[in-house]
Each structure stands twice: as C-alpha cells, then as structure tokens.
C-alpha positions, 0 to 999 in steps of 0.5 A: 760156514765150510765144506771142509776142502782144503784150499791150501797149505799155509805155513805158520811164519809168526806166533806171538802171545798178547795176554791170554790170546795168540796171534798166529801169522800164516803165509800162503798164496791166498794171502792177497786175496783175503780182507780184513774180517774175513773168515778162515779156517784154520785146521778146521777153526774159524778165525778171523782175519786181523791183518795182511801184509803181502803173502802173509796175514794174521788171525788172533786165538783166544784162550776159549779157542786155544783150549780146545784146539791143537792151535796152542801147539802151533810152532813156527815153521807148522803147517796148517790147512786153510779153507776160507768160507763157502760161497752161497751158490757154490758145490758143496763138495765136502760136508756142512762145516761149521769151523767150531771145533767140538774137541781134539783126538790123538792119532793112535795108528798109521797103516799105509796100504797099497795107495792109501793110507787109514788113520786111527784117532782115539778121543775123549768119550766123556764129552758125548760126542758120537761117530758113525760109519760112512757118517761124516767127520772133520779133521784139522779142517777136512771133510773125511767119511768114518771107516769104522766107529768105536765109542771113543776112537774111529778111523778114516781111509785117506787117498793120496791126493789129500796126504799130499794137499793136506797137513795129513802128510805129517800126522803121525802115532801121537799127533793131536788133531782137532775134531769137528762132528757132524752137526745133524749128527749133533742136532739128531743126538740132542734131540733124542736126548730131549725125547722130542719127537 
C-alpha cells in the first residue's frame, strides 16, 4: 500500500531482459535502506526488491506488468519516481494507492501558467475506468486531484514543487504515463454495476 508521495528520483542505471521478464536497476539514495523482498513503487508500480548493491538495487517486471505500464519503455539513463510502502500509523498525505496500474494514458497537452503548470492526458475508454473532478487519480506514482474529467481524457494542476521532485518535469505532448484510479471509485463503479444496493 502507498500514498502516491514521491519520496525520491532514481535513475534507471541497468535494464536487462530474462525470457519475457525485465529486470531494471535503479540508483537512488534510498538504496541502502531497502531489503531484499521489500516493496517499491515504481511509477506507480509495485515491485519487488531482488538485490541491492551499494546506492543501486534491482526489481524484476514480468510480461503481465510490462504490458500494462510504460515500465517496457524504460531506457538507461530515465527517470523514475520511487515511494516505498506507507507504514502503519503514518499520515496519509496522498491518497490510498495500491501500486497496481489499471492502464496507461498518453499526455496530449502541457500549459505552463504563471507558477504552475496543468497537464492533459487522454486514455483509452473502453476499459471502463472513470475520473471525477476533485476525485482522486495517480500518475507514474503520484497522488494528484483531477482538474476536469472527460469520458476519456482529465487533466491536473501540477505546483512547482512536484515538477521539480517528480519525472513530471520531463513529461511532454506525446509521453506515455501510467494510471492508477481511485480505488472507492473503482469499488463504488462496480457495485453500481452489479445494482447491489
């Protein structure tokens, strides 16, 4: 389980293939603090921890994950935003994440505005998912509130401290992101769904 706070930037230092899985290697200050099998947030995608060496350690994505995330588009040298899993007790500052992505988005519009920036990202319909505005919604990893919801395509006010502490930064017209919804959301669509009342 997550908040969807970034706690850090880490850098994409290694990506090799085994059979259908990649195993991506991450430097980043947290490195040192992190054990084997422990949970990070990649993006917004929950992995495990499979070796550390130093500031440096490594996840595995299999072909499940890699399909549904922009993880397969990872290059050496990306960066990545990282959260490791919410302790028990702790704030919740962000929203209730649970690092599973529903699907990814393509950003279709960058407006800078004087000390803030709102971002447009369009995604495919057909998988039913749904945004509200001033609902909740994660990005790569990052708990943002909706701006104004479409049927396929929302958009978010980003401030300048998440730009600048967040792969936000380098998101561009045409950059694929993955999405989490809001999972009451998700729960509250299916139950509707099922007319359960």
């Amino acid at each position: 389980m997550f908040t969807g706070i970034v706690e850090e930037l880490g850098e994409i230092k290694g990506l090799e293939r085994t059979g259908d899985n990649l195993n991506i290697t991450v430097e980043a200050k947290l490195a040192p603090e992190l054990k084997i099998d422990q949970s990070v947030a990649h993006n917004g995608v929950c992995l495990t921890v499979v070796n550390i060496e130093d500031n440096t350690y490594t996840v595995t994505a299999i072909q499940e994950t890699l399909s549904k995330t922009n993880l397969g588009q990872l290059q050496v040298g990306d960066l990545i935003n990282l959260e490791r899993g919410m302790k028990l007790g702790a704030r919740l500052d962000g929203h209730i994440v649970q690092g599973h992505v529903d699907q990814t988005a393509v950003c279709n519009n960058v407006i800078e505005n004087n000390g803030s920036w709102e971002f447009t990202f369009e995604y495919d319909p057909m998988l039913q998912n749904i945004t509200i505005e001033k609902g909740s919604i994660t990005i790569n990893g990052v708990s943002l509130t909706v701006v104004n919801s479409k049927r396929n395509e929302f958009s978010v006010a980003i401030i300048p401290y998440t730009f600048e502490n967040t792969n936000f930064k380098i998101i561009q017209k045409g950059t694929i992101v993955n999405l989490e919804f809001d999972v009451v959301g998700k729960y509250v669509k299916r139950l509707t769904e099922l007319n359960i009342s």
